[in-house]
N, C-alpha and C positions, 0 to 999 in steps of 0.2 A: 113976248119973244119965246119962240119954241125952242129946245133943246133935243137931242136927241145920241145916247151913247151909243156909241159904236158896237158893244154887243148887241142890243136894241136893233141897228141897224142889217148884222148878219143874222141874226133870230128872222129878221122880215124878209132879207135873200133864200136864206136856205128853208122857208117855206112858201115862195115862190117857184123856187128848183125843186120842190118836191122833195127836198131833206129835213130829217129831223136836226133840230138843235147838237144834240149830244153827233150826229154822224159829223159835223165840223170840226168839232175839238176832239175825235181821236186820233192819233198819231200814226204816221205810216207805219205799214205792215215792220217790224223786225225784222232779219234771218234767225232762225232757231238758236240756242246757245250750242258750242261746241262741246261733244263730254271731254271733259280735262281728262289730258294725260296721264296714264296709270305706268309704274314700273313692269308691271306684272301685264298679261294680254287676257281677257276674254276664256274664258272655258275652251269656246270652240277653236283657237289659235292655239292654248298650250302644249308644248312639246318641241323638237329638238328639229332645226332645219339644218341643211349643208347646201352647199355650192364648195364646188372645186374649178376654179375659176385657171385655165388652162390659156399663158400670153406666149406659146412659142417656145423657141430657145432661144441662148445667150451664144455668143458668135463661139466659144468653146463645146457647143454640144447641150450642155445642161438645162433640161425641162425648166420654164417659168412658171409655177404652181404657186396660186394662195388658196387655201380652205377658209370658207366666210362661215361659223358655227355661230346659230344663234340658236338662243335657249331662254324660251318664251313660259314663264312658271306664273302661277294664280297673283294675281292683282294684290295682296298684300302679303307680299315677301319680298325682301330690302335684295336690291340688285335680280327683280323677278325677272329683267330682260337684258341680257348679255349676249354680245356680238362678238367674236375673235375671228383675229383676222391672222393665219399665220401660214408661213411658208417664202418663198423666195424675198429674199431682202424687207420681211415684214414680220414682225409679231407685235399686234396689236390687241386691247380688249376697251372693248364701248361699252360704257353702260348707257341703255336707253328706256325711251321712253315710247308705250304705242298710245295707240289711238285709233278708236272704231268709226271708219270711215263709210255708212251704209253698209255692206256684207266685206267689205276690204280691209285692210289692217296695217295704218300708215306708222313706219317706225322711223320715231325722232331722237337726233343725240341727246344726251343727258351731263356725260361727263367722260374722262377717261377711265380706268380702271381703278386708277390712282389717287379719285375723287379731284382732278383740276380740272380746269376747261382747255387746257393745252400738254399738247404733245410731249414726247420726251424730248425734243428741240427746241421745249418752247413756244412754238408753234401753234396758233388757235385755227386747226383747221377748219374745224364745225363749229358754226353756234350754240349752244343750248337751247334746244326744242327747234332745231331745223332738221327739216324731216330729209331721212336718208334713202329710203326707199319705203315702197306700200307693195304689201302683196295681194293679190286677192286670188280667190278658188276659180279657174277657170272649168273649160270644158272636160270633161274624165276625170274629175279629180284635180289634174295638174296645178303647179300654183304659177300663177303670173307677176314676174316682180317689176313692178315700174321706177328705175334707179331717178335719185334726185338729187340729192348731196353726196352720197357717195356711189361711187361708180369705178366699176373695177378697170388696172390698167390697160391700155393695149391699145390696138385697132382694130374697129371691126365690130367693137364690141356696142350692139343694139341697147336702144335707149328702153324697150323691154322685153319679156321672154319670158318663157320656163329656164330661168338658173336655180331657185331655191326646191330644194324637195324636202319632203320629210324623212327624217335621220329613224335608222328602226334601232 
């Protein structure tokens, strides 16, 4: 009685099909790993952005204004990337996290300012490491921000564009 193992048996397929042994037993291709998120951004990101994020007025007259300041510092310095958000019915501070996305640069919350994951309301409006917006270097210079989790209020307001600039 003949016997015959199963490895045995794909060793005589896959040189049939014109394969070596070992091209059977490696594993589908991966995706690449992602570089973990750093506090701090990339040499070529650091420095100081603004948006002046302009919703109108309030039925009394008074301009709707919030200033978005992030302030993007070298990769190992505690709180190297900071968002505030402050002006009409808001003062906010994020502390995040980027991340180099090809030549783009996607920033993810981290925490409040206050070190929780929730609001002064109590409030978990962000996850930790859900990304809030990615900018990247468009045409002339300009920067392009593509919003994700956060998103300034109003109508009107495009899912991207040149909002952020560099702060001199």
């Amino acid at each position: 009685m003949r016997t015959t193992t199963i490895p045995a048996r794909l060793a005589a397929l896959a040189l049939l099909a014109g394969l070596s042994v070992p091209a059977l037993a490696q594993e589908p291709a991966k995706e690449p790993a992602k570089e973990p998120a750093q506090e701090g951004a990339p040499k070529d990101w650091q420095g100081r952005y603004r948006y002046a994020h302009a919703a109108g007025r309030t039925a009394g007259g008074t301009g709707i204004v919030v200033t978005y300041e992030l302030a993007l510092l070298p990769p190992d310095v505690r709180d190297g990337c900071l968002l505030t958000l402050r002006g009409f019915q808001t003062d906010e501070t994020l502390r995040c996290r980027t991340r180099r996305e090809g030549q783009d640069l996607s920033v993810a919350f981290h925490r409040y300012g206050d070190g929780g994951t929730v609001n002064k309301y109590g409030v978990a409006v962000y996850k930790p490491d859900e990304p809030l917006f990615t900018l990247a270097k468009g045409a002339g210079g300009r920067l392009v921000t593509r919003w994700q989790g956060l998103k300034p209020d109003g109508e009107g307001v495009a899912g991207s564009g040149a909002f952020f600039a560099r702060a001199k």
